[in-house]
Structure formats: structure tokens, C-alpha cells
PAPATOR-7979 format. One record per residue: residue in three letters; x, y, z of N, C-alpha, C, O, CB in turn. Coordinates in steps of 0.05 Angstrom, whole numbers, plus 5000, padded with zeros to 4 digits. Glycine has a CB too. Example, Ala and Ser with C-alpha at 12.3 -4.5 7.8 and 13.67 -1.06 7.14 Angstrom:
BEGIN
ALA526448865156524649105156526449345156528549345169522649115181 SER525749555142527349795143525850015157526850235161528249885114 
***
This chain:
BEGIN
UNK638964423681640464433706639164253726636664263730640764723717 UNK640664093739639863943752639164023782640764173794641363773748 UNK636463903795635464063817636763853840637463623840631864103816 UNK636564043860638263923894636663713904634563793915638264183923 UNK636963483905634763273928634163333943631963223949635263053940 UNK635563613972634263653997631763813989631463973971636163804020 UNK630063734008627763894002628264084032629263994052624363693997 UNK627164354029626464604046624964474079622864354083623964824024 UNK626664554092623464414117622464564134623664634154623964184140 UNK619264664125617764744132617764794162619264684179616264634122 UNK615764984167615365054197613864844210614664794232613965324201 UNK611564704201610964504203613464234208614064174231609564504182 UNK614364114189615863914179617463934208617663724221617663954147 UNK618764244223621064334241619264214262620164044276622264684243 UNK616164304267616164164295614463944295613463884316615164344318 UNK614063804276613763444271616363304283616163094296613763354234 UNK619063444277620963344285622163364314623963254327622363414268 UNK620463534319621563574355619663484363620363414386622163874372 UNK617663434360615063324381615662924377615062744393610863474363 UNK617162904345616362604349618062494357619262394338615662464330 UNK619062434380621862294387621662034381623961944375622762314417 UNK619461814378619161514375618661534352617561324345617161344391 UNK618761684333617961604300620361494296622361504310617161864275 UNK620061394273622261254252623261394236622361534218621561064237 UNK626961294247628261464230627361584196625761484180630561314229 UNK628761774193628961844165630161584149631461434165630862124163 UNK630061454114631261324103634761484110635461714117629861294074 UNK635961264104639561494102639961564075639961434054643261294109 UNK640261844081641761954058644061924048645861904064641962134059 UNK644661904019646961784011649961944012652261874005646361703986 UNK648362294026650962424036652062424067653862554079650662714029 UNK649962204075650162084104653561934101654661794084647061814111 UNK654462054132657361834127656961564136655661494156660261924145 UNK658261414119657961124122658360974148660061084161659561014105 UNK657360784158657760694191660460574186661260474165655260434207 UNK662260594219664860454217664760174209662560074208666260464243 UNK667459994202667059714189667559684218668959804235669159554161 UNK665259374219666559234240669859174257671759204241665959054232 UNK670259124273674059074277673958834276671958704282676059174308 UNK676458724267677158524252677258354274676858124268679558554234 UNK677758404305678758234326675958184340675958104363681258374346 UNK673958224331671158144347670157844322669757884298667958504347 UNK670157604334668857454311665757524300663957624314668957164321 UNK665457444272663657484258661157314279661257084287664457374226 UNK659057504285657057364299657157404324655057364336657057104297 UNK659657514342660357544367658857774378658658004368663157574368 UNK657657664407655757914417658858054438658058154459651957774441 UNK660558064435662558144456663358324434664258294411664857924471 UNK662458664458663758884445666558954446667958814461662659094452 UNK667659174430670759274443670059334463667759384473672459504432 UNK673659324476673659444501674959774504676859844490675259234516 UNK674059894518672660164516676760174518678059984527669560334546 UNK677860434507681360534508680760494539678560524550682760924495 UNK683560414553685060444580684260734578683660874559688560354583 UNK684660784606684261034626686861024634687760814645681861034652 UNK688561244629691061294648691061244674688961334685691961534648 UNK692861114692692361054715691360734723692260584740690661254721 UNK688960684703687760474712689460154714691260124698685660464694 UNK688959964732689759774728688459574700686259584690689659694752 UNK690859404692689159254672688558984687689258944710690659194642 UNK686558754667685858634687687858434691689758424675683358544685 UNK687858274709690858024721689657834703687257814700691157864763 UNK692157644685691557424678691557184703693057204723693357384656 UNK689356934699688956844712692356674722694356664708686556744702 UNK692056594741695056484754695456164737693456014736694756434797 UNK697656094727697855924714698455674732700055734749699455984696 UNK697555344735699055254751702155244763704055274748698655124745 UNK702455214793704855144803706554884784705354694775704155054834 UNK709154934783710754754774711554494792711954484816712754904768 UNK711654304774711854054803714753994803716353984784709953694800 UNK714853934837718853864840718153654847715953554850721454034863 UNK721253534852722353344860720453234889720453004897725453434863 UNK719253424900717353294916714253314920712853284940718153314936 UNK713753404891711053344886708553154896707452984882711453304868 UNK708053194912705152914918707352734934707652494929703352664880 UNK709052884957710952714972710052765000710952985007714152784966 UNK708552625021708452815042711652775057713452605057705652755065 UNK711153025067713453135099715253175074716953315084714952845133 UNK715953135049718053185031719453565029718153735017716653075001 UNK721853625042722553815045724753945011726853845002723753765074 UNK723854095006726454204982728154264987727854445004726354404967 UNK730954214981732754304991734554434971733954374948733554135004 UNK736354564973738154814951739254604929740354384934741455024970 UNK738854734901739454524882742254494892743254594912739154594850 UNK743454304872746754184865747754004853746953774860748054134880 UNK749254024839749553794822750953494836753253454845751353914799 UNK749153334834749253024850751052884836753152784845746452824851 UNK749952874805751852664783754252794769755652644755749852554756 UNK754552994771757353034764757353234733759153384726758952684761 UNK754653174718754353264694754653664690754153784669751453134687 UNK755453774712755854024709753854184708754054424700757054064691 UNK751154064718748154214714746454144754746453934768745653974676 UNK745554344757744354274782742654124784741454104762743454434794 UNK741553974802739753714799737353924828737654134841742053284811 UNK735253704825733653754851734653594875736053394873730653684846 UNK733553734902734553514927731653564937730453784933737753594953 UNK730553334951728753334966729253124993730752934990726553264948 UNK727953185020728852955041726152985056724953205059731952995061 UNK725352745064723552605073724052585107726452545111723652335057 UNK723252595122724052575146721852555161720652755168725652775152 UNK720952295170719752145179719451985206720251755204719952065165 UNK718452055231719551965257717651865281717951735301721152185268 UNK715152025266713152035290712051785286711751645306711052275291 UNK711051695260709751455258710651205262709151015259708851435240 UNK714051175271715450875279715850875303715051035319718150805268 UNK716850715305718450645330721950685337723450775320717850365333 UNK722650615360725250755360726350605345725850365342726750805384 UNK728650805328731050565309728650495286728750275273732550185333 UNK726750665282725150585255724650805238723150755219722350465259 UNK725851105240724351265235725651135198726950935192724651605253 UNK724351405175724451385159725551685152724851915160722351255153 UNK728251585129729851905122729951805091731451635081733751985140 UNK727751965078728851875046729552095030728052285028726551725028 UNK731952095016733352305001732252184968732451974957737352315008 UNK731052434960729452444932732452604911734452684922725652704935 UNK732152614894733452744864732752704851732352464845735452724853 UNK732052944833731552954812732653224787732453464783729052914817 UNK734452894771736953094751735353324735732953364733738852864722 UNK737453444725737153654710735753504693733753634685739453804701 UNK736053214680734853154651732252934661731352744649737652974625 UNK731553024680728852974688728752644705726752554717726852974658 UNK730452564704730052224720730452334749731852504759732951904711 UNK728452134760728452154790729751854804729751624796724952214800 UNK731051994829732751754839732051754870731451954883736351784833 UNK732151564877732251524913732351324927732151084922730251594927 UNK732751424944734851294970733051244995732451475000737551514980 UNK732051105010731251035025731850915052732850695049730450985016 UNK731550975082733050865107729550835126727350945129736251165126 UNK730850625131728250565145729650465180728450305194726150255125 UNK731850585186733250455218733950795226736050835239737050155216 UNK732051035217733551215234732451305256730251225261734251415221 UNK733951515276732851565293735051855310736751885328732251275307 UNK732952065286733752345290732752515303730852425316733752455273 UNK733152785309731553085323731553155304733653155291732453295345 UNK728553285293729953455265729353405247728753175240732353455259 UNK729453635231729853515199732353445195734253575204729253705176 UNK732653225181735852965174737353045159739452915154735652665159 UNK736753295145739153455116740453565131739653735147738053695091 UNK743253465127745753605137746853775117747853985126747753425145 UNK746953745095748053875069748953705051748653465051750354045074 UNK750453885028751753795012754253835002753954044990750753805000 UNK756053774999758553824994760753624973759953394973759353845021 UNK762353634963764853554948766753304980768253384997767153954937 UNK765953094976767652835000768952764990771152874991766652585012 UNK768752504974770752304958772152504936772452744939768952014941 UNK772952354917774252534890773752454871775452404854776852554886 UNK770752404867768652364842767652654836767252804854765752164851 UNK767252734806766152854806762452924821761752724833766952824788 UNK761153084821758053154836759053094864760852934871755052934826 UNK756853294884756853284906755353074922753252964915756453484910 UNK756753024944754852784960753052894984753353134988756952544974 UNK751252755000749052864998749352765032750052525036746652774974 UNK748952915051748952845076746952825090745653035094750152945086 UNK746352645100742552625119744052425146745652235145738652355092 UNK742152605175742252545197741352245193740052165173740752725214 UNK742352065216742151745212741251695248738951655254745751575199 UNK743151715265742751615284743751895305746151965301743951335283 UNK742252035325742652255336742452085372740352005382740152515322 UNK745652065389745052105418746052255431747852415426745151935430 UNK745052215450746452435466747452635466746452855472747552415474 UNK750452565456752152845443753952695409754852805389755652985477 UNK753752425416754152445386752552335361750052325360756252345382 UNK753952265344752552285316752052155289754152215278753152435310 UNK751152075278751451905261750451955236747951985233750751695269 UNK752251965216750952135183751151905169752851725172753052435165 UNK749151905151748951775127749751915096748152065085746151705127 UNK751751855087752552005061752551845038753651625034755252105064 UNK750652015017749951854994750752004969750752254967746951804993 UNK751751794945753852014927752451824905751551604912758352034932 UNK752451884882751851804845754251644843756651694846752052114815 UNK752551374836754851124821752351004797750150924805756450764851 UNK752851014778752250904755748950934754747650724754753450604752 UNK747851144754744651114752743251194782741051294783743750774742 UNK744751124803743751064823744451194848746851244846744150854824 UNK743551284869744451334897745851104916744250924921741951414911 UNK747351084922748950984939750851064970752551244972750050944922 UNK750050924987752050995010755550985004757350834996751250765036 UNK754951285013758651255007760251225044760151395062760251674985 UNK761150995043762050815065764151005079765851125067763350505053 UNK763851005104766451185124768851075120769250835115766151175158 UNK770551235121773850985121773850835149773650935172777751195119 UNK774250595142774050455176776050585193777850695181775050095179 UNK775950595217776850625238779450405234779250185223774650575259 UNK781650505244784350335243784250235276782750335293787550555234 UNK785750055281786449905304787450165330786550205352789149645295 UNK788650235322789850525337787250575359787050515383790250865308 UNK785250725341783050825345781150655373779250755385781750835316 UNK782550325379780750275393778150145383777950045361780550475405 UNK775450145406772750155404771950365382770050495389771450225430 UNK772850415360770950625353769250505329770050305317772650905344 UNK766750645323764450545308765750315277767350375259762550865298 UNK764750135281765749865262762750015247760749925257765949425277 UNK762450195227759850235217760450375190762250535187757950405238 UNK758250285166758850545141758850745148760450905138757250585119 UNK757250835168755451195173758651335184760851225186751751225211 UNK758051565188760551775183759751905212757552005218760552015149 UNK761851885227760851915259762352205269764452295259762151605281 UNK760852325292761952595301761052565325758952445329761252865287 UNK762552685342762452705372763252945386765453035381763752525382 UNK761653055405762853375421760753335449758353355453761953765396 UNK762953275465761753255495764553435518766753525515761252815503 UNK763153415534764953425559767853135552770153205553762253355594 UNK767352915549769252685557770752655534773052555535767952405565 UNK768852785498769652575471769252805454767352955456767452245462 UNK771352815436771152985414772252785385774352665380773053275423 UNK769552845369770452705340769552835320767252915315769552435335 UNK772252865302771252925280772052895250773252685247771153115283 UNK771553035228772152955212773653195191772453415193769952815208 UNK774953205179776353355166776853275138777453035135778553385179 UNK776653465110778353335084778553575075777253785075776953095060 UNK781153485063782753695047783753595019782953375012785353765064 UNK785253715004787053594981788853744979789053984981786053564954 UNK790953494973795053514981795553424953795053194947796953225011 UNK796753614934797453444912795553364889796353244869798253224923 UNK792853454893791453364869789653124885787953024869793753244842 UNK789453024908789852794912787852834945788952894966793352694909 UNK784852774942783052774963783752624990783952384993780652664951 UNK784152805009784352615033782752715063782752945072787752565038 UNK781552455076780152605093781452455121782052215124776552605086 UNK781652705140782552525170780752555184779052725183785052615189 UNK780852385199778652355217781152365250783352265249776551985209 UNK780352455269781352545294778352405318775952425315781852975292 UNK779352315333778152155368780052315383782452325381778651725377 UNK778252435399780152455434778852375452776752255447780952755447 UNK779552395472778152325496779152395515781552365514777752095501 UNK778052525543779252705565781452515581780552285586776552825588 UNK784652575591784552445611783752465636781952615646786152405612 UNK785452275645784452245682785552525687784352595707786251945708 UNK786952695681788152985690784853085695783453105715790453195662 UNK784653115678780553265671782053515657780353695653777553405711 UNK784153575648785653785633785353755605783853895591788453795639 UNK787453475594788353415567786653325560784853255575790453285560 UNK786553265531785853005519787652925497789153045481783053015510 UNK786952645501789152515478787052275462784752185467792552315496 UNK788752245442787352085419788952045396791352065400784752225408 UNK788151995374789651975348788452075328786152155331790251725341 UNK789452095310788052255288789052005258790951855263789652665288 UNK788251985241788351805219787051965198785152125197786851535224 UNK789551835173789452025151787751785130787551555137792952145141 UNK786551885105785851625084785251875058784052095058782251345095 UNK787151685034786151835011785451614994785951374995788152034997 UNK783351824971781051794959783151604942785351674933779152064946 UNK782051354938783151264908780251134899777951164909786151004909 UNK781250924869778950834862776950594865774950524854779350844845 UNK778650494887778150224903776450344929775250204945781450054913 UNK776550674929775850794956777450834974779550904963774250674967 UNK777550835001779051105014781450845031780850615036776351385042 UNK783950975036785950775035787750985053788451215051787050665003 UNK788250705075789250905108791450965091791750855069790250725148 UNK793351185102796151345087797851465117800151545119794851685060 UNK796151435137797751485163795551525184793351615181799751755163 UNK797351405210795451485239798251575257800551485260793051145257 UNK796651825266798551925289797051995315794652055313800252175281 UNK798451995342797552095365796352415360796252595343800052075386 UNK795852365377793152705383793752755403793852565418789552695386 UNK794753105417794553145444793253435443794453585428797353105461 UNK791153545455789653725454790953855486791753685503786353605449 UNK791254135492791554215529789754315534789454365558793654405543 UNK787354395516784754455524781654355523781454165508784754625517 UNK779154445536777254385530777054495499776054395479775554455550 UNK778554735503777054915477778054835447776954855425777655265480 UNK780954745456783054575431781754225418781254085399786754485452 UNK781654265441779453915431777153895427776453665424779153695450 UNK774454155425772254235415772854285387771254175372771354445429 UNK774654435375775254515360775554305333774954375310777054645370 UNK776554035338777453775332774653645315774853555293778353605362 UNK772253665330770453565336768753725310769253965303769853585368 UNK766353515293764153625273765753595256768053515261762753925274 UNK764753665227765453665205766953945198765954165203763153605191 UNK769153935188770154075175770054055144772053985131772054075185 UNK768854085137768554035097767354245092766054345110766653765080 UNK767354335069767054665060763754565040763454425020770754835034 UNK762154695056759354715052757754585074755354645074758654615027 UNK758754415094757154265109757054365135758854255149757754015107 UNK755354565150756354665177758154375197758454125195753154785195 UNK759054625218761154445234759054165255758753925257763354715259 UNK758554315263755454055280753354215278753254455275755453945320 UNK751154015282747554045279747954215316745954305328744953595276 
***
């Protein structure tokens, strides 16, 4: 019969073992349980222990913050972001960025530059180096001509009480001024200029209006001006629709306003997204 390996431990042997706290372990016994296997997620050699279970309650720790994403005006100074929209027409929102630049020219020098950048990553821009605004120069964006994508409106020339916009729309790759409909003979003195003009004073109300009749883009533009009464004002108003040659007079008629408040009314932009005046 085979005898037990533990041996009996003496009264002796009992307080050898309480007095020697710095001796060396016993060999392990082979009914000793075996030590846990390493975990598989510490590399072989790695002095980095587990990490002890979460504590209910506790926070865990924050991953570090990943870089900011770069826009359309990345490494641009004074470059402002402005609400996406689609510029080129492709049915996807693009970036807008505008530059607005005034302190470092002279008058009639400031600098207004409108940045984009499409949905499929190309960047485009537009540059004015004759403006002279209050302000930041983003007027908005809105649906003008009857191209598909929206065109892009930035302050140009700001006096007194009136106004002068620069409107830029997608032609083949590129930003481009999209040109005011001239002024007809009717109209008098009024601005011989591309820029897209508005007026609201005590003496002059101008503005601009577009709608669609038929499928078929058209924008009027309306001048008054106070008479000698100091009551009325009269003026004309002129119609032009969108074709593909660009915008093409279709009628001018007289204007008679009986109020200040009727002929204010006349006056700023009426187009759906672009407030009425700055």
C-alpha cells in the first residue's frame, strides 16, 4: 500500500513557520493549483499589467481628441464659413467660404473673395479686389438665373443708402459674375454696371424681384423716386426673362407708389433665401 507524501508537522516544524516570515518558500506541491495562463492581450515580454475590472459608476478614460477636419477655409485668414449649398448644380452641397477684407486697402480696394469647395473635393474662387463694404460681404445664396445650382451673393460697393452686389454662379469648372440685366432707356441714369443694385432712402427706392411664369425665370427690377409733391413716387419697373443667351427685356412699365411705406416696400431683394436689405 502505498504511503501519503505529506509528512505530519510537528510542533516544532508549526512554529519555524510562524517565526520565519523571510525564509524561502516551500518547493510547490504538485497538488498545488497551477498559476493562471498569462492573457493573451498583454504582449509576450510586456511589463504592462491588466487593467484592474471597471468600478460601477466610474468614468472610463477619454480617447485622445482626433484632429479638426479642414474646410474650404483652412489656412485662409479673415476666411468666414458659410451654410453649405449646392453651387454646381450636381444635386450635392458644396462648401462656401468669403473673405472679406477692408482694413488693409484703400478706398475702392478692399478685397471680397468667395472660396468653394464641391462636394467632390475641387476648390474654386473668385476674387474682387475694387470693393468697398461695412461688414461682412455674404449676402446669401439663392436660385437667380434658370441654371441649375445656386448663385452666390457678396456685398461689392456699400453708400449711403444704396447698394451694390456682386453675384457669382458655376459655368463650366469655374465661378463667374452673373451680369445684372441692363437697365433699359426708360429707367434713365440708372447704373450702366454688371453688379445688381438696391436702393432705400427717403428720395429712391430700388429693387429687385424674380419669380417664374410658365416654367420660365423672370426677374423685374422696379426705380422710383419721390416727386416734387414729397407724397408719391413714380418710376418704372422692367421685366427680363432667363434665356440662354441670358436675361432678355420682355416689358417696362410706369410705377406709381402713394406712399412712403408702398415705395419702401419696392425696394431690396425679393428672392426667396436672400434677406430683403443688409
Amino acid at each position: 500500500m502505498r504511503t501519503s507524501r505529506l509528512r505530519p508537522l510537528t510542533a516544532a516544524g508549526a512554529l519555524t513557520a510562524l517565526l520565519c516570515g523571510g525564509c524561502s518558500p516551500a518547493p510547490p506541491s504538485p497538488l498545488d493549483p497551477a498559476p493562471p495562463a498569462p492573457s493573451p492581450f498583454v504582449p509576450s515580454g510586456s511589463s504592462r499589467t491588466a487593467s484592474s475590472p471597471s468600478v460601477s459608476g466610474s468614468t472610463p478614460p477619454s480617447a485622445s481628441p482626433s484632429a479638426s477636419p479642414s474646410t474650404v477655409c483652412s489656412r485662409v485668414r479673415l476666411c468666414e464659413v458659410e451654410a453649405p449649398v449646392d453651387v454646381d448644380g450636381d444635386g450635392e452641397d458644396d462648401e462656401v467660404g468669403v473673405v472679406t477684407d477692408m482694413a488693409r486697402h484703400g478706398e475702392g480696394a478692399g478685397v471680397v473673395q468667395v472660396r468653394v469647395r464641391t462636394a467632390t473635393g475641387r476648390t474654386l474662387v473668385s476674387t474682387s479686389r475694387s470693393a468697398s463694404w461695412t461688414g461682412a460681404a455674404w449676402f446669401g445664396a439663392a436660385l437667380i438665373d434658370g441654371r441649375d445650382g445656386s448663385e452666390l451673393v457678396v456685398g461689392q460697393t456699400m453708400g449711403a443708402h444704396s447698394q451694390f452686389f456682386r453675384v457669382l454662379t458655376y459655368r463650366k469648372g469655374r465661378l463667374v459674375t452673373l451680369r445684372a440685366p441692363r437697365y433699359p432707356a426708360e429707367f434713365g441714369s440708372g447704373p450702366d454696371t454688371s453688379a445688381w443694385y438696391t436702393d432705400s432712402s427717403a428720395m429712391f427706392h430700388d429693387g429687385i424681384r424674380r419669380s417664374v411664369d410658365d416654367g420660365q425665370v423672370v426677374v423685374t427690377l422696379t426705380t422710383l423716386s419721390r416727386d416734387d409733391s414729397g407724397r408719391r413716387h413714380s418710376g418704372w419697373t422692367a421685366g427680363y426673362r432667363w434665356t440662354a443667351a441670358g436675361w432678355e427685356l420682355i416689358s417696362t412699365t410706369r410705377a406709381h407708389r402713394k406712399s412712403d411705406r408702398a415705395a419702401s416696400r419696392a425696394a431690396g431683394w425679393h428672392v426667396t433665401g436672400l434677406p430683403v436689405q443688409r
